[in-house]
C-alpha positions as CSV (number, residue, x, y, z in Angstrom):
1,X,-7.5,-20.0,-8.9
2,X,-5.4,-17.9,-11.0
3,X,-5.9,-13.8,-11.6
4,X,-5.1,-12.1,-14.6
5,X,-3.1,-8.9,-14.4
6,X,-6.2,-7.1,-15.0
7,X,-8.4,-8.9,-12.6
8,X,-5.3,-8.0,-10.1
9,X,-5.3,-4.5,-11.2
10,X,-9.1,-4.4,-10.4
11,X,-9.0,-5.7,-7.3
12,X,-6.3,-3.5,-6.0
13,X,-8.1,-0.7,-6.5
14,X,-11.1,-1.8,-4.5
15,X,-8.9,-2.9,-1.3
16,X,-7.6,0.7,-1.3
17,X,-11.3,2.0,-0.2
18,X,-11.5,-1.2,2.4
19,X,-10.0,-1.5,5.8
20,X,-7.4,-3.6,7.4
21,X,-9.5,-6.3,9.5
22,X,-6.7,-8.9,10.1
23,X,-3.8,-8.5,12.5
24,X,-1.3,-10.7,12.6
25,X,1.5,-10.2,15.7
26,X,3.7,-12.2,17.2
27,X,1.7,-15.3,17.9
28,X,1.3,-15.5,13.9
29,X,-1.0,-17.4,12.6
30,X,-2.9,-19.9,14.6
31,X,-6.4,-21.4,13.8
32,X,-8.1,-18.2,15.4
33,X,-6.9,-15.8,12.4
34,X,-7.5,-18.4,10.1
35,X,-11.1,-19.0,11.3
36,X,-11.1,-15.1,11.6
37,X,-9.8,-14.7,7.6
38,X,-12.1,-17.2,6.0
39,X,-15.2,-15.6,8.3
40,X,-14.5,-12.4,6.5
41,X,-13.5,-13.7,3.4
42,X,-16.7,-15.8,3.0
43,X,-18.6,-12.4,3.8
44,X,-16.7,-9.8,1.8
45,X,-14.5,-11.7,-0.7
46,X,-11.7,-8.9,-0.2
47,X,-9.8,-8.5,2.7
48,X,-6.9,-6.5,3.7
49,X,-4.6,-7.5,6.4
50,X,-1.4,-6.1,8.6
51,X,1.5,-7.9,9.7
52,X,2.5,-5.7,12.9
53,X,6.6,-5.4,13.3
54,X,7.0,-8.2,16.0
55,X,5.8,-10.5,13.8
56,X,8.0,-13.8,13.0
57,X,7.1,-13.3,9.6
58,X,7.1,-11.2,6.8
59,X,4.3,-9.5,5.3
60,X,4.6,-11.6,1.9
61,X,5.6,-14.7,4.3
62,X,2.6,-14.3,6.1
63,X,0.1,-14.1,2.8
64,X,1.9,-16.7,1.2
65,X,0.6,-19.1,4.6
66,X,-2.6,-17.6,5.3
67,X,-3.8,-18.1,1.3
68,X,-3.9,-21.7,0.9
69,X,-5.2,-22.1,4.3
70,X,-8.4,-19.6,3.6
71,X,-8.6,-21.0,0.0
72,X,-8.0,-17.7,-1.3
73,X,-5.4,-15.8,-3.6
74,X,-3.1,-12.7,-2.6
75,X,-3.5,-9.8,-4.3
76,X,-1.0,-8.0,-3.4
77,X,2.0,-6.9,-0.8
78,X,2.4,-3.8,-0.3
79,X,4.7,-2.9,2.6
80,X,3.1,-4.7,6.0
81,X,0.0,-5.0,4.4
82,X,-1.4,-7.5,1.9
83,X,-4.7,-8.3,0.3
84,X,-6.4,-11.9,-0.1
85,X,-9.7,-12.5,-2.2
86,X,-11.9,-15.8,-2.7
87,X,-15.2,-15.6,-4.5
88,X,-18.0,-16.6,-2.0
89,X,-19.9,-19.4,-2.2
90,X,-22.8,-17.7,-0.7
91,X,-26.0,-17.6,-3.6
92,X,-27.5,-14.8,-1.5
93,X,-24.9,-12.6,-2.0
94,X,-26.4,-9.7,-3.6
95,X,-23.0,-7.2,-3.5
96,X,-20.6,-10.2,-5.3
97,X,-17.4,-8.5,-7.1
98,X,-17.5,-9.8,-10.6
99,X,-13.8,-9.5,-12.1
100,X,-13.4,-8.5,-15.4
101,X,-13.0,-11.3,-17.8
102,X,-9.5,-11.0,-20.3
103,X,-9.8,-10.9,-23.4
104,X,-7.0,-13.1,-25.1
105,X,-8.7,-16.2,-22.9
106,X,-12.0,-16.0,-25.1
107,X,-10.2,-16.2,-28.1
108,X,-11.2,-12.7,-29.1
């Protein structure tokens, strides 16, 4: 899944009202976080996370790894924290974020 810049730009500014609810330390990332991240991806579809300092990997290292494995696509890397997002799946969803669609896609 591909964002636009737009899309990006809009999901930015909903992670800066959200909280970080992924640590990741010096065990990195083991099957835990993973389960942890796609838990809470699969129930809020935008997640923030922190890379503390003794961590063997770098914030944008550590986004880079986690993405594919949730199924999801960074956002952003700001500092030690980065943002993931994947679309749930869930039908009974009733607070899904719709992005906004571009414009120059649609032939418009």
């Amino acid at each position: 899944m591909e964002l636009t810049s737009k899309q990006r730009a809009q999901l930015r500014g909903l992670a800066n009202t959200i909280d970080t609810i992924l640590i990741i330390g010096k065990d990195g990332i083991g099957d835990n976080l993973v389960k942890q991240a796609d838990d809470a991806l699969e129930a809020r579809e935008l997640i923030k996370g922190k890379v503390l300092e003794n961590a063997l990997l770098s914030p944008w290292e550590a986004a880079e790894a986690l993405a594919p494995l949730t199924r999801s696509v960074v956002v952003q890397v700001i500092g030690t924290k980065f943002v993931l997002y994947r679309p749930s799946h869930r039908k009974d969803k009733k607070d899904k974020i719709v992005l906004v669609e571009d414009r120059k896609k649609n032939g418009r």
